[in-house]
C-alpha positions in Angstrom: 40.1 -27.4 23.4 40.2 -27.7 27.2 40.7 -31.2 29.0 39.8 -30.4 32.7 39.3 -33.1 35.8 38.8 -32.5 39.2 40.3 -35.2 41.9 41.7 -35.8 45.4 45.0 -36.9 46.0 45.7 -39.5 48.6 46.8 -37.7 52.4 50.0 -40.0 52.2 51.7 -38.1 49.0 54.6 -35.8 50.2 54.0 -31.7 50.1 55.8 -29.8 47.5 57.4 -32.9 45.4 57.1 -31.7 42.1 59.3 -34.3 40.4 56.7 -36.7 41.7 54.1 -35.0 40.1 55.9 -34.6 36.8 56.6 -38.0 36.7 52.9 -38.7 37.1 52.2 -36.6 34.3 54.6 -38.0 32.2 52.0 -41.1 30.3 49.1 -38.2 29.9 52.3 -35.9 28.3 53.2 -39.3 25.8 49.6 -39.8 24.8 49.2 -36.3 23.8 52.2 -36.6 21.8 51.2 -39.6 19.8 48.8 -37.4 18.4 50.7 -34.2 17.7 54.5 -34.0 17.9 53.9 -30.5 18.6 52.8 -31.3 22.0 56.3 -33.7 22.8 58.6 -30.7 24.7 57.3 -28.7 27.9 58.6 -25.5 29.0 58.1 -23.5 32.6 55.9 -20.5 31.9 57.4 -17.9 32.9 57.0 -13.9 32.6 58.2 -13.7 29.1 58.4 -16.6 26.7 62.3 -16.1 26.4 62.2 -16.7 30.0 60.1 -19.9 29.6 62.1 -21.1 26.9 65.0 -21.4 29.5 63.6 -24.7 31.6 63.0 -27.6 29.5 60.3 -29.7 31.7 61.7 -33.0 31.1 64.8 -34.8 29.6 65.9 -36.9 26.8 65.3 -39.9 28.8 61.3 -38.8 29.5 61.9 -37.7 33.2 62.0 -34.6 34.8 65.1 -32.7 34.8 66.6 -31.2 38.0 66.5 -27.6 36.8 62.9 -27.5 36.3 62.9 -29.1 40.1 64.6 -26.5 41.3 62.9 -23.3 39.4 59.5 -24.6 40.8 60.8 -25.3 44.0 62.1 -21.2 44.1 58.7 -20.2 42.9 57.4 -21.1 46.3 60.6 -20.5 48.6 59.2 -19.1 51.9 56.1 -20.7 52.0 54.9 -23.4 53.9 54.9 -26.9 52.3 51.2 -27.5 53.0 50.0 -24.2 51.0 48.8 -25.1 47.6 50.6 -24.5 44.7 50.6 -24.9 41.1 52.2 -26.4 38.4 52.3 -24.6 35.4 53.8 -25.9 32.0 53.1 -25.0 28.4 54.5 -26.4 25.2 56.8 -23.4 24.1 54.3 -22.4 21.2 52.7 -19.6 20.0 49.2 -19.2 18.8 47.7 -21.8 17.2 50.2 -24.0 18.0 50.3 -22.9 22.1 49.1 -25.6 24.6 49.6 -25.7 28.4 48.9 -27.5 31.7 48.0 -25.9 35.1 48.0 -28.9 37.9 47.2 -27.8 41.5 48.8 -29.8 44.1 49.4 -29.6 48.3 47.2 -28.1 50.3 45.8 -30.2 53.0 43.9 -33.6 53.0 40.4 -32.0 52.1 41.9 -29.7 49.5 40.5 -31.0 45.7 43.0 -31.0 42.8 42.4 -29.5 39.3 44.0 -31.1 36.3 43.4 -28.2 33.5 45.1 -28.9 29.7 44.4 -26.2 27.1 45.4 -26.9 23.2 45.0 -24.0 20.8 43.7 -25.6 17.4 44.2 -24.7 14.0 40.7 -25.4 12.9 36.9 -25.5 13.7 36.7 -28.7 11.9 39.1 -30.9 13.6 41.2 -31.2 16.3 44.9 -31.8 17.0 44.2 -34.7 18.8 42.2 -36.5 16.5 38.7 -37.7 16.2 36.4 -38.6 19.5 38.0 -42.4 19.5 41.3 -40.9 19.7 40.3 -38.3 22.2 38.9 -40.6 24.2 42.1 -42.4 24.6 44.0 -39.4 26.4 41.1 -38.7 28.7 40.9 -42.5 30.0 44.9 -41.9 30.2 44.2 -38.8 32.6 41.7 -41.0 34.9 44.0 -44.2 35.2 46.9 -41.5 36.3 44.6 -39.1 38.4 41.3 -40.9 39.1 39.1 -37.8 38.9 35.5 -37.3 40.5 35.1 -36.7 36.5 36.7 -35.5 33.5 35.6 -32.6 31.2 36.9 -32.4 27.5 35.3 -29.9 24.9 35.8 -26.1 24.1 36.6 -24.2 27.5 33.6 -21.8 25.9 31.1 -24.3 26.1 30.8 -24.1 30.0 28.9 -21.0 29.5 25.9 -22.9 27.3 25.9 -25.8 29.8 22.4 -26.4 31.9 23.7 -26.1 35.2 25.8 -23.5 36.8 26.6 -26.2 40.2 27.3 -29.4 38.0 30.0 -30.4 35.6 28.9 -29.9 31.9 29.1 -32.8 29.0 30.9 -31.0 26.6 32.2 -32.6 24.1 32.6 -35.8 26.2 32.5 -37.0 30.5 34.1 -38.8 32.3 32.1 -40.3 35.0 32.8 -42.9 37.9 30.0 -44.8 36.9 29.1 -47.9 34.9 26.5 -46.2 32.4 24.6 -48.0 29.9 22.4 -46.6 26.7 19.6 -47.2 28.6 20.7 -44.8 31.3 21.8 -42.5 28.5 20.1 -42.4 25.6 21.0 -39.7 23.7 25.0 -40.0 24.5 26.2 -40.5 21.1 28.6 -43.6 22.0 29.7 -45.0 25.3 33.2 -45.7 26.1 33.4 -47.9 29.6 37.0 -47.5 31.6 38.4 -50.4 33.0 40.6 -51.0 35.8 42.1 -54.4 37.1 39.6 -55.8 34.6 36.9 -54.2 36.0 35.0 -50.9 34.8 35.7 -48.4 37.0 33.4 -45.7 34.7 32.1 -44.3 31.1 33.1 -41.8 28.9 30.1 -40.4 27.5 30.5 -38.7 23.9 28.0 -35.9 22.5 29.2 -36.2 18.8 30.4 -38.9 17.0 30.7 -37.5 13.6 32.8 -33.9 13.7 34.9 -32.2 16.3 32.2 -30.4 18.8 31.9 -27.1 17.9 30.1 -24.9 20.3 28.9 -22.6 17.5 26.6 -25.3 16.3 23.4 -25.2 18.0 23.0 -29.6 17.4 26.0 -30.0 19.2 25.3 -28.0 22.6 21.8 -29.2 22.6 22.8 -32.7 22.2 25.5 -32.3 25.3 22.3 -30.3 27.3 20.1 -33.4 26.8 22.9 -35.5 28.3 23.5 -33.5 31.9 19.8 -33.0 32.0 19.2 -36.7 31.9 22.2 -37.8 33.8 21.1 -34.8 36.7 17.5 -36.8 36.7 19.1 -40.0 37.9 21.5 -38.1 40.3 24.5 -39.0 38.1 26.2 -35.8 37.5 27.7 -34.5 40.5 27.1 -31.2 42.4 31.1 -29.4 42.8 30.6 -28.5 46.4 29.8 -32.3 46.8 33.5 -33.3 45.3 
């Protein structure tokens, strides 16, 4: 399963402060771990997985330990502060087991951030992070932390069966800025509103209820093509070169 959000940083935030942006990450890295222990310890990727296995991300005490600092901070030794760069963690696991982060960050004030989480799972028939309630509790963690334009979360290979090439797809489930109601959305499955300061601040919009989302099963992609086509209709899903 792949949980991917696009967003902009603010132009204040300081160039090439990756404990800053491991700190940040820390609540989405908690809420992943509630749901499988497996996905508690993060690792520098590195050439070999010997290698990676050297840098643990973060400390006993849940921040980010000075020797991953300073390994990130060689990778980009030479190079201005303003380039982009990238953050790359994974969960020092193999196979089925694997998971990893890829966070882009710098680059200038017009330059739009990825947030890209993979998790290998075990099974067609559920997930390691539980059912599409408990799902939907680590993707409204990722938009309190990061705010995104929107938030993807599904199988990476469903982008391919998606209805357009220019927009974001449904997937599994989307996150969207908006206020959306099942009048708007009809054939979303359930809608889960994200609130803010007490306010909504936007809707996570689920394509199945009843099973993990499996991309093999023809109901499934049609019910998340329904979805983008009606949310395109009313201008609610996003072009990327707009974002």
């Amino acid at each position: 399963m792949n949980l991917f959000a696009q967003y902009r940083d603010t132009p204040n935030l300081p160039n090439a402060d990756f404990e800053f942006h491991l700190r940040r990450l820390r609540p989405v890295v908690d809420a992943l771990a509630s749901q499988d222990a497996m996905l508690k310890e993060w690792y520098i990727q590195g050439g070999s997985a010997e290698e990676a296995l050297r840098y643990r991300v973060y400390g006993e005490n849940r921040q980010p330990l000075p020797t991953a600092i300073d390994e990130m901070t060689k990778e980009y030794k030479g190079k201005s502060r303003d380039d982009p760069k990238s953050i790359g963690i994974w969960n020092g696991a193999a196979q089925k087991d694997g998971a990893s982060f890829s966070i882009s960050i710098d680059g200038g004030d017009g330059f739009s951030q990825q947030f890209d989480f993979n998790v290998k799972e075990r099974s067609n028939e559920s997930s390691r992070l539980g059912g599409y309630q408990a799902v939907a509790q680590i993707v409204t963690k990722v938009v309190e932390v990061y705010a995104p334009s929107y938030a993807i979360f599904g199988p990476r290979k469903y982008f391919a069966n998606s209805v357009f090439d220019n927009r974001p797809g449904v997937s599994w489930m989307l996150y969207l800025p908006h206020a959306l109601t099942a009048a708007q959305v009809p054939e979303a499955r359930a809608l889960i509103p994200v609130m803010c300061d007490g306010k909504q601040q936007g809707t996570i919009i689920v394509s199945v209820t009843d099973e993990v989302f499996d991309v093999n099963n023809r109901e499934h992609v049609n019910s998340a093509n329904d979805i983008e086509i009606r949310l395109a209709d009313q201008d609610l899903l996003p072009r990327f070169v707009d974002l």
